[in-house]
PDBQT receptor file of N, H, CA, C and O in Angstrom, charges set to zero:
ATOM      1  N   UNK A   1       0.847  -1.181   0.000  1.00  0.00    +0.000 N 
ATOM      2  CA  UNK A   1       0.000   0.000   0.000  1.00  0.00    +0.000 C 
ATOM      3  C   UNK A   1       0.891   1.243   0.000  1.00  0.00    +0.000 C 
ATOM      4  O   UNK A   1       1.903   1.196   0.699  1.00  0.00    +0.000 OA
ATOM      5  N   UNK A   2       0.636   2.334  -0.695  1.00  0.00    +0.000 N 
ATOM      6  H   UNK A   2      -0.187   2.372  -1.263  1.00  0.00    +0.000 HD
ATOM      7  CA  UNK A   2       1.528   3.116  -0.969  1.00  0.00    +0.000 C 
ATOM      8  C   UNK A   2       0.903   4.304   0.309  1.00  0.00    +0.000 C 
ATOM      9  O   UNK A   2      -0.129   4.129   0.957  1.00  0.00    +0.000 OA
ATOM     10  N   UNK A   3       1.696   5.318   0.413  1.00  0.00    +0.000 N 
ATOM     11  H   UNK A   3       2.534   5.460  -0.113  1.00  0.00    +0.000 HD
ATOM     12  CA  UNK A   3       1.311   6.245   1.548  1.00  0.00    +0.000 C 
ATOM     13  C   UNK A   3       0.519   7.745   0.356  1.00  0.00    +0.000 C 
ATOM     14  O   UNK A   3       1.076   8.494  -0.446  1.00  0.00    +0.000 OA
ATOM     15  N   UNK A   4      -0.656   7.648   0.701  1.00  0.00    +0.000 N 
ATOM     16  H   UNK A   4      -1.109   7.039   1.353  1.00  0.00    +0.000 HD
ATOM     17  CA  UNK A   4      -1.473   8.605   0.303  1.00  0.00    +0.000 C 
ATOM     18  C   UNK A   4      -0.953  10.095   0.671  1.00  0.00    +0.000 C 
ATOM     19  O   UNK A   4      -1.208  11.134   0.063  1.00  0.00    +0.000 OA
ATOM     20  N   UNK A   5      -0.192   9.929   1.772  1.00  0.00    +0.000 N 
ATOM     21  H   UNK A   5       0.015   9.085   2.266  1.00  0.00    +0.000 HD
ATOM     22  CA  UNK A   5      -0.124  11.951   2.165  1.00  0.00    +0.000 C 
ATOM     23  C   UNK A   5       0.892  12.167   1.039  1.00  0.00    +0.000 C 
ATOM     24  O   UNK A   5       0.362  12.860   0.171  1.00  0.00    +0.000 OA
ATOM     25  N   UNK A   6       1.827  11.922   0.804  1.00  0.00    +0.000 N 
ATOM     26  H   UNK A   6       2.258  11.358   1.509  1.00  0.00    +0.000 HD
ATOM     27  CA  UNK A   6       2.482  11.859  -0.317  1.00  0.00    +0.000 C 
ATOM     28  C   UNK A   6       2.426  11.988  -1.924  1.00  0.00    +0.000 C 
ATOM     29  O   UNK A   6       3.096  12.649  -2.718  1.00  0.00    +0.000 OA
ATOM     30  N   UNK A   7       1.435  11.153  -2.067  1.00  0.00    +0.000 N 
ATOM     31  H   UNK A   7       0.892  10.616  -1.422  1.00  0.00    +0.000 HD
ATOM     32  CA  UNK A   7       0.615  11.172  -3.947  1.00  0.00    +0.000 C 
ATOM     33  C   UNK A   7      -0.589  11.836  -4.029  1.00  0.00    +0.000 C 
ATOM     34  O   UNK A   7      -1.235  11.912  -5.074  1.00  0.00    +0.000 OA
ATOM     35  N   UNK A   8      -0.945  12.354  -2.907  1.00  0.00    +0.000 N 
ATOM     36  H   UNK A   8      -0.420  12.293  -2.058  1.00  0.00    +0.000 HD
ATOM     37  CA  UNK A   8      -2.387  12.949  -3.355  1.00  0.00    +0.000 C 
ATOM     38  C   UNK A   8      -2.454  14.745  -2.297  1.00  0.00    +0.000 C 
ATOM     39  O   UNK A   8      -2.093  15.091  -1.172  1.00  0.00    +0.000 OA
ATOM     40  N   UNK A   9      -3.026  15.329  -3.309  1.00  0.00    +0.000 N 
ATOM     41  H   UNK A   9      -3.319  15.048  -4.222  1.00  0.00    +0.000 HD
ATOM     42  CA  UNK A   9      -3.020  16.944  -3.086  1.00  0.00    +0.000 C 
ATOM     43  C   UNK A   9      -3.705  17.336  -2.091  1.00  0.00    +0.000 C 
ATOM     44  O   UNK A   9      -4.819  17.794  -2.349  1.00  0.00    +0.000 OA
ATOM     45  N   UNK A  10      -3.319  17.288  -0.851  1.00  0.00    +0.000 N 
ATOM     46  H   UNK A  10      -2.414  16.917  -0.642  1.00  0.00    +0.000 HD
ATOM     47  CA  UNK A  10      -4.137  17.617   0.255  1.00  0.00    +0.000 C 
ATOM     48  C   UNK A  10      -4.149  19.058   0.655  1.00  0.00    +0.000 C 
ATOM     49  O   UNK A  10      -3.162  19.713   0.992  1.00  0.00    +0.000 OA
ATOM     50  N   UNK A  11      -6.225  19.751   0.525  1.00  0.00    +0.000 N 
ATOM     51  H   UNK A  11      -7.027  19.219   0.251  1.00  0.00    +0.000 HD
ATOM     52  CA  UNK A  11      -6.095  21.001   0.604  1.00  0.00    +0.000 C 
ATOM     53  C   UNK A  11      -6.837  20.899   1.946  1.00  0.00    +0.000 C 
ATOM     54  O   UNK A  11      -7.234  19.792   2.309  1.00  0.00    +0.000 OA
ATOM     55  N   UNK A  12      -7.126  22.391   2.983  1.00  0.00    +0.000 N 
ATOM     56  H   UNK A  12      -6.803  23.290   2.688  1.00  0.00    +0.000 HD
ATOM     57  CA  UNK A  12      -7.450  22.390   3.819  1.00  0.00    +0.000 C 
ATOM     58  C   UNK A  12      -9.022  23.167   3.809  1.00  0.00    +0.000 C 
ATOM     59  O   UNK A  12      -8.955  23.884   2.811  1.00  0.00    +0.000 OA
ATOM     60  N   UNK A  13      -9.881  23.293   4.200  1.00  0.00    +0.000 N 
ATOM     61  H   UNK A  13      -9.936  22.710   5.011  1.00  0.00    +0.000 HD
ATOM     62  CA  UNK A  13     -11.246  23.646   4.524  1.00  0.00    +0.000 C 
ATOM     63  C   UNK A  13     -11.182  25.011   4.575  1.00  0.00    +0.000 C 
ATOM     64  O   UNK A  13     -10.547  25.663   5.404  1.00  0.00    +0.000 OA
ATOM     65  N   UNK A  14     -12.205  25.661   3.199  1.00  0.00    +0.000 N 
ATOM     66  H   UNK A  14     -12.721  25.131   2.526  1.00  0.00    +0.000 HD
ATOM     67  CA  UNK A  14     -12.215  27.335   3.458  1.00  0.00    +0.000 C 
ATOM     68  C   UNK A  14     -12.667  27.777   4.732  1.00  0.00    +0.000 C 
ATOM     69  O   UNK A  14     -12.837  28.990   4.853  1.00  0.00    +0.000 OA
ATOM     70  N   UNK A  15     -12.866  27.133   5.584  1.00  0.00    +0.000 N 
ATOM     71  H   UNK A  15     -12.728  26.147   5.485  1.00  0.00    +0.000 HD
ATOM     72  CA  UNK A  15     -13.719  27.119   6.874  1.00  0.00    +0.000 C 
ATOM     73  C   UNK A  15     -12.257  27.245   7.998  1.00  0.00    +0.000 C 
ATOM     74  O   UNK A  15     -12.407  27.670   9.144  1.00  0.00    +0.000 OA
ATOM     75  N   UNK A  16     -10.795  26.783   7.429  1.00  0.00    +0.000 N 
ATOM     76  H   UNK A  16     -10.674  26.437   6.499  1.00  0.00    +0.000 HD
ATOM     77  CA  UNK A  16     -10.166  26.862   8.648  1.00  0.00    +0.000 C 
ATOM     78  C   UNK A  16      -9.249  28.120   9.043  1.00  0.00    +0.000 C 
ATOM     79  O   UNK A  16      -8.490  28.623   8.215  1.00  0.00    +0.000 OA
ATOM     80  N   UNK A  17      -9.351  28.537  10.196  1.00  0.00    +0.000 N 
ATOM     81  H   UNK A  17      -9.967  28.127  10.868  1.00  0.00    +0.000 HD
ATOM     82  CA  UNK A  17      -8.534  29.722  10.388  1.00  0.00    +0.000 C 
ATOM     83  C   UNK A  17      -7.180  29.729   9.958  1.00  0.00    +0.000 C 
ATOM     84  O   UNK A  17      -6.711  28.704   9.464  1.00  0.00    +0.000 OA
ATOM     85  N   UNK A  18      -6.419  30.865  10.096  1.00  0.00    +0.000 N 
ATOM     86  H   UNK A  18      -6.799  31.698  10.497  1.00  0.00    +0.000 HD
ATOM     87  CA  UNK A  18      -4.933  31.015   9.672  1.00  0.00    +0.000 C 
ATOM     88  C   UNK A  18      -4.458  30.943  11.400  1.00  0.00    +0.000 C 
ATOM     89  O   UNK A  18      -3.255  30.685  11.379  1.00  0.00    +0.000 OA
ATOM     90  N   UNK A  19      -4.823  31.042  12.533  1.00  0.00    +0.000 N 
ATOM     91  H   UNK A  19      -5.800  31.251  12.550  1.00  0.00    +0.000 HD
ATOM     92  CA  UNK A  19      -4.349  30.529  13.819  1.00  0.00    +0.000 C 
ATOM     93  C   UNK A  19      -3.822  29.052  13.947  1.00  0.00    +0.000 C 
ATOM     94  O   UNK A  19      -2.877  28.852  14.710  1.00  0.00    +0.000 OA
ATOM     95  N   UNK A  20      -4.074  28.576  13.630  1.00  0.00    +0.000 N 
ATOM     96  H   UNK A  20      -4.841  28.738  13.010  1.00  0.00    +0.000 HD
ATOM     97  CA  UNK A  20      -3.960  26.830  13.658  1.00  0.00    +0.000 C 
ATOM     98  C   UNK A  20      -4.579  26.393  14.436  1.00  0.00    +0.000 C 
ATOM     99  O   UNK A  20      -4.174  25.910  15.494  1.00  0.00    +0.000 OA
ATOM    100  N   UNK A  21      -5.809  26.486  14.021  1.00  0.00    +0.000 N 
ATOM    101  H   UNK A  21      -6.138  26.878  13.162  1.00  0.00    +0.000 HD
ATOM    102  CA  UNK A  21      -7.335  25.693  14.249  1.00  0.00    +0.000 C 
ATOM    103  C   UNK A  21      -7.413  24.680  13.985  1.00  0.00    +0.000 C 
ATOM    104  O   UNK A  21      -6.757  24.333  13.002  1.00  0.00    +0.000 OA
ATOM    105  N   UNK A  22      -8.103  23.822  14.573  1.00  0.00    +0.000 N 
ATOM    106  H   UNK A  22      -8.636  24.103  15.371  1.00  0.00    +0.000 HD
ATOM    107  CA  UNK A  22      -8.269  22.430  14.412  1.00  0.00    +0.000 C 
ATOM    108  C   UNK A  22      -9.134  22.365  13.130  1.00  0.00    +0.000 C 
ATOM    109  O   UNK A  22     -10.031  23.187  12.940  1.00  0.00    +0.000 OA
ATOM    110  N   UNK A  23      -8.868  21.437  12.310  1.00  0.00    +0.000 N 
ATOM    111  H   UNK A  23      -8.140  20.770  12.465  1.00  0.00    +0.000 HD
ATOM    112  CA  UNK A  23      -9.201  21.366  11.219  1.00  0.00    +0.000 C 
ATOM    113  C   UNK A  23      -9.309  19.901   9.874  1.00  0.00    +0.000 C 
ATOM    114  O   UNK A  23      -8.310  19.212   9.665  1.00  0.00    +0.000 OA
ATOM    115  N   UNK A  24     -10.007  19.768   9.475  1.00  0.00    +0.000 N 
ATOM    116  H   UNK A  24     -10.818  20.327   9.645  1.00  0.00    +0.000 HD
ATOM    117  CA  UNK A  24      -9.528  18.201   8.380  1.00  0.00    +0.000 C 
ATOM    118  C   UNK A  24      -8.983  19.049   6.839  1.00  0.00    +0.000 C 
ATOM    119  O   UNK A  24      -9.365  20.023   6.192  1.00  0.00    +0.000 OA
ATOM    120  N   UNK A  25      -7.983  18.121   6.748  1.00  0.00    +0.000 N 
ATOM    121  H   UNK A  25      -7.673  17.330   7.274  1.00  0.00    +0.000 HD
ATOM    122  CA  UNK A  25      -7.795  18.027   4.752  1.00  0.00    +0.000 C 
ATOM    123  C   UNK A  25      -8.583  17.049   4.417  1.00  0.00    +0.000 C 
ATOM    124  O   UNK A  25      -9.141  16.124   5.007  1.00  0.00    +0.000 OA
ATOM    125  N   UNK A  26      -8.506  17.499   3.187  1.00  0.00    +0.000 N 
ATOM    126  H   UNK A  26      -8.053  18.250   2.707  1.00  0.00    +0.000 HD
ATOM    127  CA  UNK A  26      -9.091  16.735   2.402  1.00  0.00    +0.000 C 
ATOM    128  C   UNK A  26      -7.922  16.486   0.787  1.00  0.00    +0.000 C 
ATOM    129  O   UNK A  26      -7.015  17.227   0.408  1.00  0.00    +0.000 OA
ATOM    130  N   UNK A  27      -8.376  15.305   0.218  1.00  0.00    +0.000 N 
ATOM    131  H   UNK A  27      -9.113  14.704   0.525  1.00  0.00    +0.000 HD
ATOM    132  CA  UNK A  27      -7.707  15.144  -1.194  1.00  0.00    +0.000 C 
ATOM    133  C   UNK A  27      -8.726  14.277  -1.927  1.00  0.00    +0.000 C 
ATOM    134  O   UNK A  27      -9.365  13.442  -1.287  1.00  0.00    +0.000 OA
ATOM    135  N   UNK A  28      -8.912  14.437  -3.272  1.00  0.00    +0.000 N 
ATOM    136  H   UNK A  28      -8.393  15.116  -3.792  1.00  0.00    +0.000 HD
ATOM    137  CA  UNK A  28      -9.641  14.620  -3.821  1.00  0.00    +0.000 C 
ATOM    138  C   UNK A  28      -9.469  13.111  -4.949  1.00  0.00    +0.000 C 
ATOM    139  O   UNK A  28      -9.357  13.644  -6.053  1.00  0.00    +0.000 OA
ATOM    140  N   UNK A  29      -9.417  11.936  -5.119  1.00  0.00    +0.000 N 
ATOM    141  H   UNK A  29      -9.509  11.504  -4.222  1.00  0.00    +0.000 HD
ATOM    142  CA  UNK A  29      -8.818  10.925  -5.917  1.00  0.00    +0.000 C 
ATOM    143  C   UNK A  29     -10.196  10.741  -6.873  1.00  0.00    +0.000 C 
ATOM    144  O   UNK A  29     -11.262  11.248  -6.521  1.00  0.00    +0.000 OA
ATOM    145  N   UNK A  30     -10.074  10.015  -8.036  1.00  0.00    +0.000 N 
ATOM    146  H   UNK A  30      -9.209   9.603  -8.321  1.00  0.00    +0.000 HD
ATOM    147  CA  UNK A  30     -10.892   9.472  -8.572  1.00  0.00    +0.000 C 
ATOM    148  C   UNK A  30     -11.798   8.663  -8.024  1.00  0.00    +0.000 C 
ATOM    149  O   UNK A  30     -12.997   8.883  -8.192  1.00  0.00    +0.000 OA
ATOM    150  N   UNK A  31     -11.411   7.756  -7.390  1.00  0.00    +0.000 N 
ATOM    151  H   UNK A  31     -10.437   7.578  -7.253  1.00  0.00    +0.000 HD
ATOM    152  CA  UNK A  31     -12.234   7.010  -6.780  1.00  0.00    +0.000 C 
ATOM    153  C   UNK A  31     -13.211   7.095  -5.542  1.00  0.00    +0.000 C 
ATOM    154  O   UNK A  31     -14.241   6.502  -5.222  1.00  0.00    +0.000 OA
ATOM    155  N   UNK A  32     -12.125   8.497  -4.763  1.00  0.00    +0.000 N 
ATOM    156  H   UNK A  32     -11.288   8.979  -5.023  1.00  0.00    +0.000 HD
ATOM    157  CA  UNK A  32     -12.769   8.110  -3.214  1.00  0.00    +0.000 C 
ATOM    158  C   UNK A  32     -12.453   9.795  -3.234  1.00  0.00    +0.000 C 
ATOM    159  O   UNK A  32     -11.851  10.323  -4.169  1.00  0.00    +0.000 OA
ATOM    160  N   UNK A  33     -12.925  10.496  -2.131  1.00  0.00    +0.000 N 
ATOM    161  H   UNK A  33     -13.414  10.068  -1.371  1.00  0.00    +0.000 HD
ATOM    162  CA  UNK A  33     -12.428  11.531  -1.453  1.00  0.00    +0.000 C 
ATOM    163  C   UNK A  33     -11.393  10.811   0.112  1.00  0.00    +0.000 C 
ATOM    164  O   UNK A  33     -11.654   9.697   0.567  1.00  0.00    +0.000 OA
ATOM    165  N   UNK A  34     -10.560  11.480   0.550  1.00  0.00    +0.000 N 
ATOM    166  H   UNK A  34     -10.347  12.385   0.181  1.00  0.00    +0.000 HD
ATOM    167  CA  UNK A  34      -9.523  11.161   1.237  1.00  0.00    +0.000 C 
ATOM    168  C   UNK A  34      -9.546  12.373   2.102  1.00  0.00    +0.000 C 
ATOM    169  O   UNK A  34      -9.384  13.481   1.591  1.00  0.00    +0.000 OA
ATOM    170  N   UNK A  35      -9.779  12.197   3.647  1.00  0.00    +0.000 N 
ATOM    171  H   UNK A  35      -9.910  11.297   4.061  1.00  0.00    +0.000 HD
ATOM    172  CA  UNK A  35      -9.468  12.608   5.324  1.00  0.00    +0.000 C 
ATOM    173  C   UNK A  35      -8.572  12.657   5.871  1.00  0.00    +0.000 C 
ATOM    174  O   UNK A  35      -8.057  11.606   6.255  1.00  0.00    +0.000 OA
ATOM    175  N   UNK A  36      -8.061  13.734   6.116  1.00  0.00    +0.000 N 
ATOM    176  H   UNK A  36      -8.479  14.587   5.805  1.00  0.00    +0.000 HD
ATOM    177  CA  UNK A  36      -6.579  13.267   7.361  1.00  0.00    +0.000 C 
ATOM    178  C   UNK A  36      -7.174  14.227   8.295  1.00  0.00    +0.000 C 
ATOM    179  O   UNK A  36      -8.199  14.870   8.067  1.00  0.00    +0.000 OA
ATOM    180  N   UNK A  37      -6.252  14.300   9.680  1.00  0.00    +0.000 N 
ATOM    181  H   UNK A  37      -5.419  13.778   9.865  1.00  0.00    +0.000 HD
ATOM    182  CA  UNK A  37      -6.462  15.334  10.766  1.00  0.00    +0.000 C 
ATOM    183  C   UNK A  37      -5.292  16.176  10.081  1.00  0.00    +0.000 C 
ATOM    184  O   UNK A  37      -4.381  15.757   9.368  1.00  0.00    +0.000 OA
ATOM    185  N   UNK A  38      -5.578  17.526  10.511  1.00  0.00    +0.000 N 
ATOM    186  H   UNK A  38      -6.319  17.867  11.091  1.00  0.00    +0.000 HD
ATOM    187  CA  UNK A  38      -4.507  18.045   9.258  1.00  0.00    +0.000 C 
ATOM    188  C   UNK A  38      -3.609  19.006  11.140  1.00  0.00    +0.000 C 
ATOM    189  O   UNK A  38      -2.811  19.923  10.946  1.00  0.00    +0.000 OA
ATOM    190  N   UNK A  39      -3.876  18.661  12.365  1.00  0.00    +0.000 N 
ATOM    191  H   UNK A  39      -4.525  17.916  12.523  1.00  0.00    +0.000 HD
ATOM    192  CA  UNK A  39      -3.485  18.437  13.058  1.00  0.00    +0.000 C 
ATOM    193  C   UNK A  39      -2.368  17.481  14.092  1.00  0.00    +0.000 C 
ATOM    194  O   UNK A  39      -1.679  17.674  15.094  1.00  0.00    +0.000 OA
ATOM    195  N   UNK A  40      -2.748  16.142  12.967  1.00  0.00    +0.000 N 
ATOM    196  H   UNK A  40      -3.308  15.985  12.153  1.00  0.00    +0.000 HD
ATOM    197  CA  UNK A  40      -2.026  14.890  14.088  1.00  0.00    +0.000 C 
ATOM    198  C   UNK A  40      -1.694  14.246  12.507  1.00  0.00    +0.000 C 
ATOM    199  O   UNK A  40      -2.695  14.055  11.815  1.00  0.00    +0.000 OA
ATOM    200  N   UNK A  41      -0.587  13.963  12.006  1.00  0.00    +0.000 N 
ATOM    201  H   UNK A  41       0.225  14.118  12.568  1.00  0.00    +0.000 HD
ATOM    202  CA  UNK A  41      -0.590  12.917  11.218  1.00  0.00    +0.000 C 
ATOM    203  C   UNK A  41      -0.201  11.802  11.591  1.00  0.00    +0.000 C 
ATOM    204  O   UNK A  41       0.205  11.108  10.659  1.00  0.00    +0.000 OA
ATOM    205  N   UNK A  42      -0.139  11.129  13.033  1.00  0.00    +0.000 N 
ATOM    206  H   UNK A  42      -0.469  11.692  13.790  1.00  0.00    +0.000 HD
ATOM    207  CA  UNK A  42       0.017  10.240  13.011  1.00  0.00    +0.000 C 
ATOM    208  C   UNK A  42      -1.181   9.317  12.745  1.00  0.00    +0.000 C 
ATOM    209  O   UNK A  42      -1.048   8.128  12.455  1.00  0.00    +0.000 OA
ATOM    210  N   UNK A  43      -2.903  10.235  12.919  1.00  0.00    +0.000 N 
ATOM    211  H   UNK A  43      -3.011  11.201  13.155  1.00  0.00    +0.000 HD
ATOM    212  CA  UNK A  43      -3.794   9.516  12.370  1.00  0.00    +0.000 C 
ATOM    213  C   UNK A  43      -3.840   9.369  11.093  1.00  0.00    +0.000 C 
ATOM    214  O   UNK A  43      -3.665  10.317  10.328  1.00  0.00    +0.000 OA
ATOM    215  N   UNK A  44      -4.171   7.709  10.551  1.00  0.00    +0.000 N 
ATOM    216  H   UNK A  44      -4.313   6.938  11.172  1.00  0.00    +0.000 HD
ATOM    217  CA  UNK A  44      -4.308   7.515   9.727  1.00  0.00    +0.000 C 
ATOM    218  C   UNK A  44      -5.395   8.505   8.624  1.00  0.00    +0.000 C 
ATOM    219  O   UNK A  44      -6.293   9.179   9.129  1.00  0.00    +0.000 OA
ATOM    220  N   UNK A  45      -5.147   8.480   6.884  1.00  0.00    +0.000 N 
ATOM    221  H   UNK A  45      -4.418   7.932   6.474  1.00  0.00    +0.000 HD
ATOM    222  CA  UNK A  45      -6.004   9.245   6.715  1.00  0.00    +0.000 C 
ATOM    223  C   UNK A  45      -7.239   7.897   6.021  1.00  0.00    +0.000 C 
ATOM    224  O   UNK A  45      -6.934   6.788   5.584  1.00  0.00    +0.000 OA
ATOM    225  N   UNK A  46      -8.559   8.483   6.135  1.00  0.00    +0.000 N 
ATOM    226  H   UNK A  46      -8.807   9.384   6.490  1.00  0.00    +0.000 HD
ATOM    227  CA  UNK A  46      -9.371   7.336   5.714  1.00  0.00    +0.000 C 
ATOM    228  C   UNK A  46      -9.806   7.479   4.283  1.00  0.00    +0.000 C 
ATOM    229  O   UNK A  46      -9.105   8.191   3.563  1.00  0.00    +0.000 OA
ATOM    230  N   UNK A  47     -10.596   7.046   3.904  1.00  0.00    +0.000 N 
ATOM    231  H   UNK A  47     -11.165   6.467   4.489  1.00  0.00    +0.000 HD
ATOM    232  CA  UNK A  47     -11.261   7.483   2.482  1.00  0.00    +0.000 C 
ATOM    233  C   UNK A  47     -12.857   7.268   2.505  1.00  0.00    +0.000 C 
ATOM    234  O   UNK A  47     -13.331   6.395   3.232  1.00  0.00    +0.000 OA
ATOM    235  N   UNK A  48     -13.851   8.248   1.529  1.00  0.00    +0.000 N 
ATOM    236  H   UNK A  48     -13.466   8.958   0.939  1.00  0.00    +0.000 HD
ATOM    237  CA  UNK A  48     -14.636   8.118   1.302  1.00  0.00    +0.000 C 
ATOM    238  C   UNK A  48     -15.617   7.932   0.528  1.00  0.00    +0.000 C 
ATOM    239  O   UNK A  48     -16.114   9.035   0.303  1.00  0.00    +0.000 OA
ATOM    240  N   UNK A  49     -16.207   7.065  -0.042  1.00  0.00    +0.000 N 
ATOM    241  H   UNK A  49     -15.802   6.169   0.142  1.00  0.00    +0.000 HD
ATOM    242  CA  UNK A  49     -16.798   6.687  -1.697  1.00  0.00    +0.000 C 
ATOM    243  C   UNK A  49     -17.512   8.803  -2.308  1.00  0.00    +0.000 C 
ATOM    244  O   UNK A  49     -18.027   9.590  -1.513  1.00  0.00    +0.000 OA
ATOM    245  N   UNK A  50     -17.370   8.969  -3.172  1.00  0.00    +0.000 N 
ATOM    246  H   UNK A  50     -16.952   8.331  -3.818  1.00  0.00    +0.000 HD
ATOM    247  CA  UNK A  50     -17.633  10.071  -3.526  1.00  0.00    +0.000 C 
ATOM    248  C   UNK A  50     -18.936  10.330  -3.182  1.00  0.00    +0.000 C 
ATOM    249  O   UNK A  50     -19.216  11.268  -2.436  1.00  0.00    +0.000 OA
ATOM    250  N   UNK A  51     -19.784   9.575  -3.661  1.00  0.00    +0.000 N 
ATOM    251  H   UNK A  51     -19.557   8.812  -4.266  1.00  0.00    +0.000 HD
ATOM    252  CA  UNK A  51     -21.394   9.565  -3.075  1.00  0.00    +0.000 C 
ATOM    253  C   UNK A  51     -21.768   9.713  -1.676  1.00  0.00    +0.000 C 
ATOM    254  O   UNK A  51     -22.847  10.229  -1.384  1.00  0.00    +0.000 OA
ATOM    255  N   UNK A  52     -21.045   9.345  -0.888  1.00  0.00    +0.000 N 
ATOM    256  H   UNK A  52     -20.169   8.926  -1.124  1.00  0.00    +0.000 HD
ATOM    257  CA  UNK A  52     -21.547   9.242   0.734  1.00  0.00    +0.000 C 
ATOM    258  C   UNK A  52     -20.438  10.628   0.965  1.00  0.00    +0.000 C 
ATOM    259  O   UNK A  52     -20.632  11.281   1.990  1.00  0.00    +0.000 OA
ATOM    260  N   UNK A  53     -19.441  11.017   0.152  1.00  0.00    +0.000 N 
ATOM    261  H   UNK A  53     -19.284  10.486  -0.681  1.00  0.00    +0.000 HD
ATOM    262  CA  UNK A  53     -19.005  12.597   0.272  1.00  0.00    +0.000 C 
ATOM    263  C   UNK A  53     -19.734  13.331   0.114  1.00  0.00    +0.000 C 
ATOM    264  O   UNK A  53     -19.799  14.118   1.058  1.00  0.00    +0.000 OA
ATOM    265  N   UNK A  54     -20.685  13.605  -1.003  1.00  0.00    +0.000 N 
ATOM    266  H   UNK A  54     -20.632  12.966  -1.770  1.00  0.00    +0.000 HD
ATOM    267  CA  UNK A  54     -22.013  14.378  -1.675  1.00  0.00    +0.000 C 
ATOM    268  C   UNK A  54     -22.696  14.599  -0.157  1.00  0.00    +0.000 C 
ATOM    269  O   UNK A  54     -22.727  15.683   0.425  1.00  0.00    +0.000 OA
ATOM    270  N   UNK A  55     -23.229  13.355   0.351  1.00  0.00    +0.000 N 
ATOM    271  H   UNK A  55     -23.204  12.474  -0.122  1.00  0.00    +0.000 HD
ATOM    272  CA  UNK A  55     -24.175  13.297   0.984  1.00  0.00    +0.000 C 
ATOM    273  C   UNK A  55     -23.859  13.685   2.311  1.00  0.00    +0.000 C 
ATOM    274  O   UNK A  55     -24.815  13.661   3.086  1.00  0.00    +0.000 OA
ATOM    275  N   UNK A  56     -22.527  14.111   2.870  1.00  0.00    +0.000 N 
ATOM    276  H   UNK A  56     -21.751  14.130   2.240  1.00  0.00    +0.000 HD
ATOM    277  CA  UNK A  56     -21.957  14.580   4.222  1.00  0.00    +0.000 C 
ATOM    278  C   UNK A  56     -21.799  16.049   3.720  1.00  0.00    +0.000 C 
ATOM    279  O   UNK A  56     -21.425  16.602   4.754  1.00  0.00    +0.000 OA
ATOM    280  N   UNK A  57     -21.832  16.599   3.175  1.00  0.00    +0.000 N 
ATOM    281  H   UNK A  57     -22.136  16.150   2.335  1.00  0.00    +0.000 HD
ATOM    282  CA  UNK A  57     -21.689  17.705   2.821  1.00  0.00    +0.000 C 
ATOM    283  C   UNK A  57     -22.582  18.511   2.777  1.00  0.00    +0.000 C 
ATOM    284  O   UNK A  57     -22.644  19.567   3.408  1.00  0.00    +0.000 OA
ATOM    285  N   UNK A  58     -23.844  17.800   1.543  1.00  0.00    +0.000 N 
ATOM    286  H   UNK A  58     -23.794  16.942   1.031  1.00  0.00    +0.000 HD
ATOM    287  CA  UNK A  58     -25.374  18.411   1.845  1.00  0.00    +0.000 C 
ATOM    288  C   UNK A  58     -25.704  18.442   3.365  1.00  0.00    +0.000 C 
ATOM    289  O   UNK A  58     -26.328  19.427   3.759  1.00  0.00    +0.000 OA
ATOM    290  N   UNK A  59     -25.336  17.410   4.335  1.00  0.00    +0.000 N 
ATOM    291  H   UNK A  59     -24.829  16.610   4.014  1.00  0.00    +0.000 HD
ATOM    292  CA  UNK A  59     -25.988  17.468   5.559  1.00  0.00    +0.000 C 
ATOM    293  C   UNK A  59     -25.149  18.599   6.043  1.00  0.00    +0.000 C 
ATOM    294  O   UNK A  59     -25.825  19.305   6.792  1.00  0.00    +0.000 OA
ATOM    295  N   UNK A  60     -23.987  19.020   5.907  1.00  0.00    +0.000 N 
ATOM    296  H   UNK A  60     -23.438  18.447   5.299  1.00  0.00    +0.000 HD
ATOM    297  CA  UNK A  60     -23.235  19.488   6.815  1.00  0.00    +0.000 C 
ATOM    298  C   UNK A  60     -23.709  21.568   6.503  1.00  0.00    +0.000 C 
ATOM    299  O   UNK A  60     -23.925  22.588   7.157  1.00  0.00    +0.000 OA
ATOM    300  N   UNK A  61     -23.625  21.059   4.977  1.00  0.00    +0.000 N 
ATOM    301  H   UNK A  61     -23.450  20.230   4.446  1.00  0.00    +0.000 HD
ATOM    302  CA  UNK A  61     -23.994  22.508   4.888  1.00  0.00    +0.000 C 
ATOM    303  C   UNK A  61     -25.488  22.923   5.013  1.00  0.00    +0.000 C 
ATOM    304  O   UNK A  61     -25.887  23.936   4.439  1.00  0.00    +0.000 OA
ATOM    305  N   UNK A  62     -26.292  22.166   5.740  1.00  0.00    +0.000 N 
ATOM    306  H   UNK A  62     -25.967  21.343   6.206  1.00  0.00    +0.000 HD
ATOM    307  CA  UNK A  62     -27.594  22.644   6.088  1.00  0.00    +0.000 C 
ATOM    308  C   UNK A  62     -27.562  23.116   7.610  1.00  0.00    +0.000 C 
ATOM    309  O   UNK A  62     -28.594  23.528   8.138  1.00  0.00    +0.000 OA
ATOM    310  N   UNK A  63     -26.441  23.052   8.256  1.00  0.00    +0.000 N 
ATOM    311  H   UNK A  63     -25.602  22.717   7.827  1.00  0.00    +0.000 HD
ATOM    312  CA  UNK A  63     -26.038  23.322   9.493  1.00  0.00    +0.000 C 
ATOM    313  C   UNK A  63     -26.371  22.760  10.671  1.00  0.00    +0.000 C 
ATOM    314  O   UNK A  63     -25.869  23.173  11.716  1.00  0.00    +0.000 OA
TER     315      UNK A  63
């Protein structure tokens, strides 16, 4: 398994402060959308089928 933080473009949330706020990246693959803590990398980052991304997002941005 190859290490994802590495091959894939991890941006951070227009939502996060320039203080160093706690915060997630995100990266963007064909297949999946991709999570890290953009705080701790020793957590693993996970992945998410694009569709169930759609669908965390609509929920999230309804507040």
């Amino acid at each position: 398994m190859s290490d994802s933080r590495t091959e894939l473009a991890w941006f951070k949330s227009s939502y996060s402060g320039s203080e160093g706020d706690d915060c997630v990246e995100i990266a963007i693959a064909e297949e999946a959308v991709h999570v890290r803590d953009s705080k701790d990398f020793s957590r693993p980052p996970f992945a998410v089928g694009r569709a169930g991304w759609v669908l965390f997002v609509r929920f999230a941005a309804k507040g």
